[in-house]
C-alpha positions as CSV (number, residue, x, y, z in Angstrom):
1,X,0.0,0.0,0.0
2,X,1.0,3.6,-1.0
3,X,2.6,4.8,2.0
4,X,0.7,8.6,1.6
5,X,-2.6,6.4,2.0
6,X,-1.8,5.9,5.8
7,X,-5.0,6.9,7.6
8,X,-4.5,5.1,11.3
9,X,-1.6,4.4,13.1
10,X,-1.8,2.3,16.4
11,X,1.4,1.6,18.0
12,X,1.9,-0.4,21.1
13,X,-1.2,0.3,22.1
14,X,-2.6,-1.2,25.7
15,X,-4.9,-0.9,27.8
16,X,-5.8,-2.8,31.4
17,X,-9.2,-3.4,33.2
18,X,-9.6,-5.0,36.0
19,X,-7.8,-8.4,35.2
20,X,-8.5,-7.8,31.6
21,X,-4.9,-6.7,29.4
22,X,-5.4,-5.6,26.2
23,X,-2.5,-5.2,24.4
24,X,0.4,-4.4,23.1
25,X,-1.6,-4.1,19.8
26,X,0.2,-2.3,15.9
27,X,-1.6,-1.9,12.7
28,X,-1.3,0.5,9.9
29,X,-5.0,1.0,8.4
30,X,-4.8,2.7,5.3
31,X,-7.4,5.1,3.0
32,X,-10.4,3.0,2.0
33,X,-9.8,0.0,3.8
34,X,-12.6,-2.1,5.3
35,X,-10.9,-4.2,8.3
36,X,-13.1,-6.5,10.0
37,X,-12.1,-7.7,13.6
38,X,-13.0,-11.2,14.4
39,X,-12.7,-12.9,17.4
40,X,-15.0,-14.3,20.3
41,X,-16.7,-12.3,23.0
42,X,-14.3,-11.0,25.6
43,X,-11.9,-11.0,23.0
44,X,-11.5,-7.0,23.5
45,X,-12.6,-5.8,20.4
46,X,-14.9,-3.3,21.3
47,X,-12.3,-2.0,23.5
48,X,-9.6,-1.4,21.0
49,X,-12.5,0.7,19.0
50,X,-13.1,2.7,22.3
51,X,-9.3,3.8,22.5
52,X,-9.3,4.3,18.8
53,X,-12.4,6.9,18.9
54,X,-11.2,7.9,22.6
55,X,-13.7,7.2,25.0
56,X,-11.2,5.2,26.4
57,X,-7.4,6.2,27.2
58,X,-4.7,4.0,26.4
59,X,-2.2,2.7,29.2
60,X,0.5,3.0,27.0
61,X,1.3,3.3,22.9
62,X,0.2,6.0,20.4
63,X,-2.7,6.4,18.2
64,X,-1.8,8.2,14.7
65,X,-4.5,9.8,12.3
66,X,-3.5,11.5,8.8
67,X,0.1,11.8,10.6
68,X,-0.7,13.2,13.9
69,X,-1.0,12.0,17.2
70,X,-4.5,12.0,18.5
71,X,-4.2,10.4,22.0
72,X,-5.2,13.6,23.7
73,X,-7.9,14.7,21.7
74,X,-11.5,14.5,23.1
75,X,-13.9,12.4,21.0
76,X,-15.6,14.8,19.1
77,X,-12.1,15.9,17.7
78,X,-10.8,13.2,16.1
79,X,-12.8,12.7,13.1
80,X,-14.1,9.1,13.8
81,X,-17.6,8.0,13.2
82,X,-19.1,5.1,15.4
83,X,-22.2,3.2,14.8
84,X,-23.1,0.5,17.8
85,X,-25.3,-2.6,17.6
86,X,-28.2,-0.7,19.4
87,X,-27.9,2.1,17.2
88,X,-28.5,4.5,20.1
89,X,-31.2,6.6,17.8
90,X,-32.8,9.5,19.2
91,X,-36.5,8.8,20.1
92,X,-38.2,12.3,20.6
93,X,-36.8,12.8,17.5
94,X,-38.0,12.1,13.7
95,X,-35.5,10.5,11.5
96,X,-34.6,13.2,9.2
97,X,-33.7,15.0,13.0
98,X,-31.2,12.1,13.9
99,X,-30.1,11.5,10.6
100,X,-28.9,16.2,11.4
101,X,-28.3,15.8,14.6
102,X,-24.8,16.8,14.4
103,X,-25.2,19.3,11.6
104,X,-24.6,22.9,13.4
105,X,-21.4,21.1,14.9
106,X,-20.1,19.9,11.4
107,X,-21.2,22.9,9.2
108,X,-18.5,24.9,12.3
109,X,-16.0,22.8,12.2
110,X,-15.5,22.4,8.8
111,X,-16.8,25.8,7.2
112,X,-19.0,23.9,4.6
113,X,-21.6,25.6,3.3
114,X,-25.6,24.4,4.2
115,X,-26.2,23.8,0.9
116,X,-23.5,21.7,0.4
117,X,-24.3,19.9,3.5
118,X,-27.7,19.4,2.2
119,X,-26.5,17.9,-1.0
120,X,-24.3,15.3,1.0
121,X,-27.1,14.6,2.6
122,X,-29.7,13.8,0.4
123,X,-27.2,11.9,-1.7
124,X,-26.9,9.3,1.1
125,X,-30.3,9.4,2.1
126,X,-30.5,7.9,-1.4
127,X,-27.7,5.6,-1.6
128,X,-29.1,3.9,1.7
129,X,-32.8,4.3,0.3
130,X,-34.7,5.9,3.4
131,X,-36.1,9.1,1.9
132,X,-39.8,7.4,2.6
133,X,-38.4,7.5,6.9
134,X,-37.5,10.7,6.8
135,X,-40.9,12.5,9.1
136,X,-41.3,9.0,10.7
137,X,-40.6,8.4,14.9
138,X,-37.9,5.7,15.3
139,X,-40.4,3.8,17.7
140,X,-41.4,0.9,15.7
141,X,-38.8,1.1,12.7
142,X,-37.3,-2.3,12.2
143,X,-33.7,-3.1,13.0
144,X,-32.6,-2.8,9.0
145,X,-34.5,0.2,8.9
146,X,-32.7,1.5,12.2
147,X,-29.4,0.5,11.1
148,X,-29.5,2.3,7.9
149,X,-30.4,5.8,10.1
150,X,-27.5,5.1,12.0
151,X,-25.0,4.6,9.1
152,X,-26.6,7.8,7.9
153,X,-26.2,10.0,10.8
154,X,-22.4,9.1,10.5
155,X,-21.8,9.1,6.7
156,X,-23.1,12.7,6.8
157,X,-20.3,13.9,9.0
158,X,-17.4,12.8,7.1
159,X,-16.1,10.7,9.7
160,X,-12.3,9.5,8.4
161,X,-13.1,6.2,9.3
162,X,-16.3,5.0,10.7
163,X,-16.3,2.0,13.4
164,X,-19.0,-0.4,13.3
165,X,-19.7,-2.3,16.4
166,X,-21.2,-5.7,15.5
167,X,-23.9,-3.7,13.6
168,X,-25.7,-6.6,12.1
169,X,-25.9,-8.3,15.4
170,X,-29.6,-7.0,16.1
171,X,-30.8,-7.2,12.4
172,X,-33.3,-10.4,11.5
173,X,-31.5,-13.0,9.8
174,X,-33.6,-12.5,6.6
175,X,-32.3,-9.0,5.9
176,X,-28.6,-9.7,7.3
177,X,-27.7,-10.4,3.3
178,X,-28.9,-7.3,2.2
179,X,-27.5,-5.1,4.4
180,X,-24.0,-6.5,4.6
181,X,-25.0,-5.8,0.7
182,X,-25.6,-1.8,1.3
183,X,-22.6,-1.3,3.9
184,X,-20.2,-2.9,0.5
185,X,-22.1,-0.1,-1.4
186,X,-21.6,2.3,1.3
187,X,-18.1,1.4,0.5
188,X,-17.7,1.6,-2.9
189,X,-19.8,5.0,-3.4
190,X,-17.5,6.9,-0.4
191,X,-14.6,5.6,-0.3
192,X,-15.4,4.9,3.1
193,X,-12.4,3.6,5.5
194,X,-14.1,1.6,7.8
195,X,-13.3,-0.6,11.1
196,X,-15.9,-3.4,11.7
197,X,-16.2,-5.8,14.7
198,X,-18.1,-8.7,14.5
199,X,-17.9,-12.7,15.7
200,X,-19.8,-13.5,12.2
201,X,-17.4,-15.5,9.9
202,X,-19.4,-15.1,6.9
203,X,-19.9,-11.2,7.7
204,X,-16.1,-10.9,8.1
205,X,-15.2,-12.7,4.8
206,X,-17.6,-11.2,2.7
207,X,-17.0,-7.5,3.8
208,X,-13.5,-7.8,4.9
209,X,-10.4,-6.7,2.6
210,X,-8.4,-7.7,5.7
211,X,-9.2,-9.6,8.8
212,X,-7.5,-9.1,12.2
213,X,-7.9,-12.1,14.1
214,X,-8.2,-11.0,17.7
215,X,-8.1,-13.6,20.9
216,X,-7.4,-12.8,24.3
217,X,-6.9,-9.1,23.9
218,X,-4.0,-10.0,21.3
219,X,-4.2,-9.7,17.2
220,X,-3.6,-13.5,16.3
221,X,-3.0,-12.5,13.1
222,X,-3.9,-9.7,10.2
223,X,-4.5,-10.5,6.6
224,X,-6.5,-11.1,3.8
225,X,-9.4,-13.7,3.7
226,X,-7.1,-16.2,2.2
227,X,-4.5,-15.5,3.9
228,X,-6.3,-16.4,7.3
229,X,-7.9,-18.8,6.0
230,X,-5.1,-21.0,4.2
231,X,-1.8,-19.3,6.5
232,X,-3.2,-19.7,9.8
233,X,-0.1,-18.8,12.3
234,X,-2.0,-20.3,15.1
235,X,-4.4,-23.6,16.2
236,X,-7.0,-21.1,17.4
237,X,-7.0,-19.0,14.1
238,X,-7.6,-22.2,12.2
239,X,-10.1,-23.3,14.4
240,X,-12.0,-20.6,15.2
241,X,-12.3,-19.7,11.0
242,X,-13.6,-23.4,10.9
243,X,-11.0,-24.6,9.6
244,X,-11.1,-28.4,8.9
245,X,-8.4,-31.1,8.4
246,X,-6.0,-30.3,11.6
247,X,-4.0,-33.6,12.4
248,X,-0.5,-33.5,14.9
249,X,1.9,-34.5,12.5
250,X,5.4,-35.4,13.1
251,X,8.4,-33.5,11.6
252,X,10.6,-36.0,9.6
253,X,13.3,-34.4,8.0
254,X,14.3,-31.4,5.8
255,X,15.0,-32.1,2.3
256,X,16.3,-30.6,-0.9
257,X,15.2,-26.9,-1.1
258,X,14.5,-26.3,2.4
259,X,11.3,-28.6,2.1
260,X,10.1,-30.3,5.4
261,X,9.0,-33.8,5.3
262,X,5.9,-34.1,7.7
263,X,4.3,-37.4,8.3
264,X,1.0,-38.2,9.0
265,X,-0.5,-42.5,9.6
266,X,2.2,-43.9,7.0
267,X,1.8,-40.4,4.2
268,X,4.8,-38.7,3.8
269,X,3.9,-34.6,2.9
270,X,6.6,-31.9,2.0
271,X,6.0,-28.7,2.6
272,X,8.5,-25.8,2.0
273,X,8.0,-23.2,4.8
274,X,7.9,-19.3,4.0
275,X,10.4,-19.0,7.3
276,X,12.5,-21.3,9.2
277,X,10.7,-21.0,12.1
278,X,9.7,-24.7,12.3
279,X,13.3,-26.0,11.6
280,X,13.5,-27.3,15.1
281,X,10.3,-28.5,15.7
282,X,9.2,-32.3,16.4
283,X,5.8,-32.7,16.7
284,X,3.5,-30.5,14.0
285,X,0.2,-29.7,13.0
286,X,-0.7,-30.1,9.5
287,X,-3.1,-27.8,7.7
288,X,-5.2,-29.1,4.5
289,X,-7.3,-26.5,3.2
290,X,-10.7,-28.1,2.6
291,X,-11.3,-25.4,-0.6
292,X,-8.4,-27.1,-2.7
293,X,-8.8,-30.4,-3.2
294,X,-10.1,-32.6,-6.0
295,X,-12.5,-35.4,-5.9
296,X,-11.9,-37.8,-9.3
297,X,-12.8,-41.7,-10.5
298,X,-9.4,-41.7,-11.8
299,X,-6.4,-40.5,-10.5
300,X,-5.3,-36.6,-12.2
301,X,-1.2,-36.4,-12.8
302,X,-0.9,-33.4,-12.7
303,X,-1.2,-33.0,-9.0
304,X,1.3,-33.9,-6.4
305,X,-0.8,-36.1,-4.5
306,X,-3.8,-38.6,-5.8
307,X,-4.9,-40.5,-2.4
308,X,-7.2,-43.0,-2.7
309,X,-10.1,-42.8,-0.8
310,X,-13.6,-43.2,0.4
311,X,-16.7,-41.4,1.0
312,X,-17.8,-41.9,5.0
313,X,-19.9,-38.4,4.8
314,X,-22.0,-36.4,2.8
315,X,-23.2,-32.9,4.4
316,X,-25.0,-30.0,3.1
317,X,-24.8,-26.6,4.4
318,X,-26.1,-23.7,3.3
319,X,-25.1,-23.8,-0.2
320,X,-22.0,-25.7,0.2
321,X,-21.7,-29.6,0.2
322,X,-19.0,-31.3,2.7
323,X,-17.4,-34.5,2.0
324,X,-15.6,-36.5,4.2
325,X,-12.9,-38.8,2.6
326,X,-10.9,-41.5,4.5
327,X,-7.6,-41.9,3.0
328,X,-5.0,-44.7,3.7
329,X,-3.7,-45.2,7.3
330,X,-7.5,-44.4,8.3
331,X,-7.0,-40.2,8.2
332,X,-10.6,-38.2,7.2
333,X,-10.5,-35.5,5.1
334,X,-13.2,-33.2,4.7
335,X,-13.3,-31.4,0.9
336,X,-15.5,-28.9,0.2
337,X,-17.7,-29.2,-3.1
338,X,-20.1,-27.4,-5.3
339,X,-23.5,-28.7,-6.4
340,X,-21.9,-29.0,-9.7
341,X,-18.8,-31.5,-8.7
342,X,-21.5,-33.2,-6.6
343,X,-24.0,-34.1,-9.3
344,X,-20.8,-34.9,-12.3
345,X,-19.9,-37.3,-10.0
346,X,-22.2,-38.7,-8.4
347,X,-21.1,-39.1,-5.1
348,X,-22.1,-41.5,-2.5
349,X,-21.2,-42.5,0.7
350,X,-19.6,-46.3,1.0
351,X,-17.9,-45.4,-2.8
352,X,-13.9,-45.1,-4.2
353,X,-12.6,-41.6,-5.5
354,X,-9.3,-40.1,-6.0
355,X,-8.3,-37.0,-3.8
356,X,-6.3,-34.6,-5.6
357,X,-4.0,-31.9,-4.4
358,X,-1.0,-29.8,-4.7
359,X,1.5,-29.6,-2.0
360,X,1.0,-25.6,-1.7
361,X,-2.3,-25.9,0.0
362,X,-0.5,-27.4,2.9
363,X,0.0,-25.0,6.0
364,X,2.4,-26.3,9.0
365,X,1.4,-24.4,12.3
């Protein structure tokens, strides 16, 4: 990333309560990034988006914004747009009055003029498609319609980067596609950096252009969606991304090019590590991502490995099909299929297939 892009700068940041440490946390965020944090409750996401917008004060580290320090300034000075899972609308007021609640503060601060404020405005009332709310009470609104008042009253302040604390958490499950929908439009149209929070795998991958993996008041690990998906650094980022196809392996030998022989029953795997961080171990844990593998009648050459196997299991989810294969040495491996791979080959439980792979979508953690 283009280094004049930089938006947010958090250094070392920390933060203790009661028994709870957060911290020492780094990450450069940079000019229309959407990064998702992902981890389970009590994980201390929502406090790391509390010392970013500064209703909380770090214990120790720094907090950069467009190249200054912010630490010391109050909220309201920092530029920073937050948008909770309640929403906290107004109710003695209409929505059009929420959506301009801060509007004498912002026209101020920035020296915009009203009818350029108005403009902004009514452009995002658009893009989020509530101009029929506007003289409506919020009492009785439902939670999409709520949500999208909310994301309003922010957008028209031009926050730098707008934090989204589980915002989909309170939103029926039948508009939850839609919305996450709107906030990609949101975006798109804006340009909008934004920091999201949420325990929602699906929401993370979907809206995420990189994940921050947070456990225990620590960042696990920071990438893309493929990246934390098929480079786990850790047994609790693979598991808690649902990772499948974790076995302890044991650490044979290195070979020619640096390549680690890992076995697992009586199958030998070679996998070249990025770093050399694993020279010394023993005892391993191999990594198969379930999204790159091949189920074939015959075996297909041009892959590393064509295992023979059979099908034990057969699970539909959502619109994804799971197979479970047993391979040699009586290992299951569980391969993820479309409809279409499903139906070309008929697949049954009790029958022989070939699993196909390449060695590069082994991971050794």
């Amino acid at each position: 990333m283009q280094e004049n892009n930089l938006l947010l700068s958090i250094k070392n940041l920390k933060k203790k309560l009661g028994d709870f440490q957060l911290g020492p946390l780094s990450i450069d965020i940079y000019q229309g990034e959407y990064i998702v944090l992902l981890g389970p409750t009590g994980a201390g996401k929502s406090m790391f988006l509390q010392l970013i917008c500064g209703i909380l004060t770090p214990d120790e580290g720094e907090i950069w914004m467009k190249g200054k320090k912010i630490n010391h300034l109050y909220p309201e000075e920092r530029e920073i747009g937050i948008v909770y899972q309640d929403y906290l609308l107004f109710p003695h007021m209409n929505v059009e009055k929420n959506i301009n609640f801060g509007k004498k503060y912002y026209i101020k601060k920035t020296g915009i003029s009203n009818k350029l404020y108005e403009e902004r405005v009514h452009h995002i009332i658009d893009v989020l498609g509530i101009r029929h709310l506007l003289k409506r009470r919020v009492q009785g609104l439902s939670g999409g319609e709520q949500q999208r008042i909310a994301l309003a009253r922010s957008l028209v302040l031009s926050p730098g980067i707008l934090l989204l604390d589980e915002p989909l958490s309170a939103v029926d499950s039948s508009l939850h596609g839609k919305l996450i929908e709107e906030i990609k439009k949101i975006v798109k149209e804006f340009n909008q950096t934004i920091i999201h929070i949420t325990h929602n795998r699906e929401e993370a991958f979907f809206l995420g252009s990189r994940i921050v993996v947070v456990n225990n008041g620590k960042f696990e690990q920071i990438g893309t969606r493929s990246c934390v998906l098929k480079k786990p650094l850790s047994l609790f980022v693979a598991r808690f991304l649902g990772g499948m196809n974790i076995f302890k392996g044991e650490f044979c030998e290195y070979e020619k090019n640096d390549t680690m022989s890992i076995k697992l029953g009586d199958i030998h795997f070679q996998y070249k590590p990025a770093e050399n961080s694993a020279r010394e171990k023993q005892d391993v844990h191999l990594f198969i991502s379930h999204n790159d593998m091949h189920i074939s009648h015959e075996r297909i050459p041009a892959f590393d490995y064509n295992l023979p196997c059979t099908i034990v299991e057969i699970q539909q989810k959502f619109t994804i099909i799971i197979v479970s294969c047993r391979i040699e040495c009586d290992i299951v491996l569980d391969v993820v299929v479309s409809y279409q791979e499903y139906e070309r080959f008929k697949l049954k439980t009790g029958d022989r297939y070939f699993l196909n792979f390449n060695n590069e979508i082994l991971h050794v953690i």
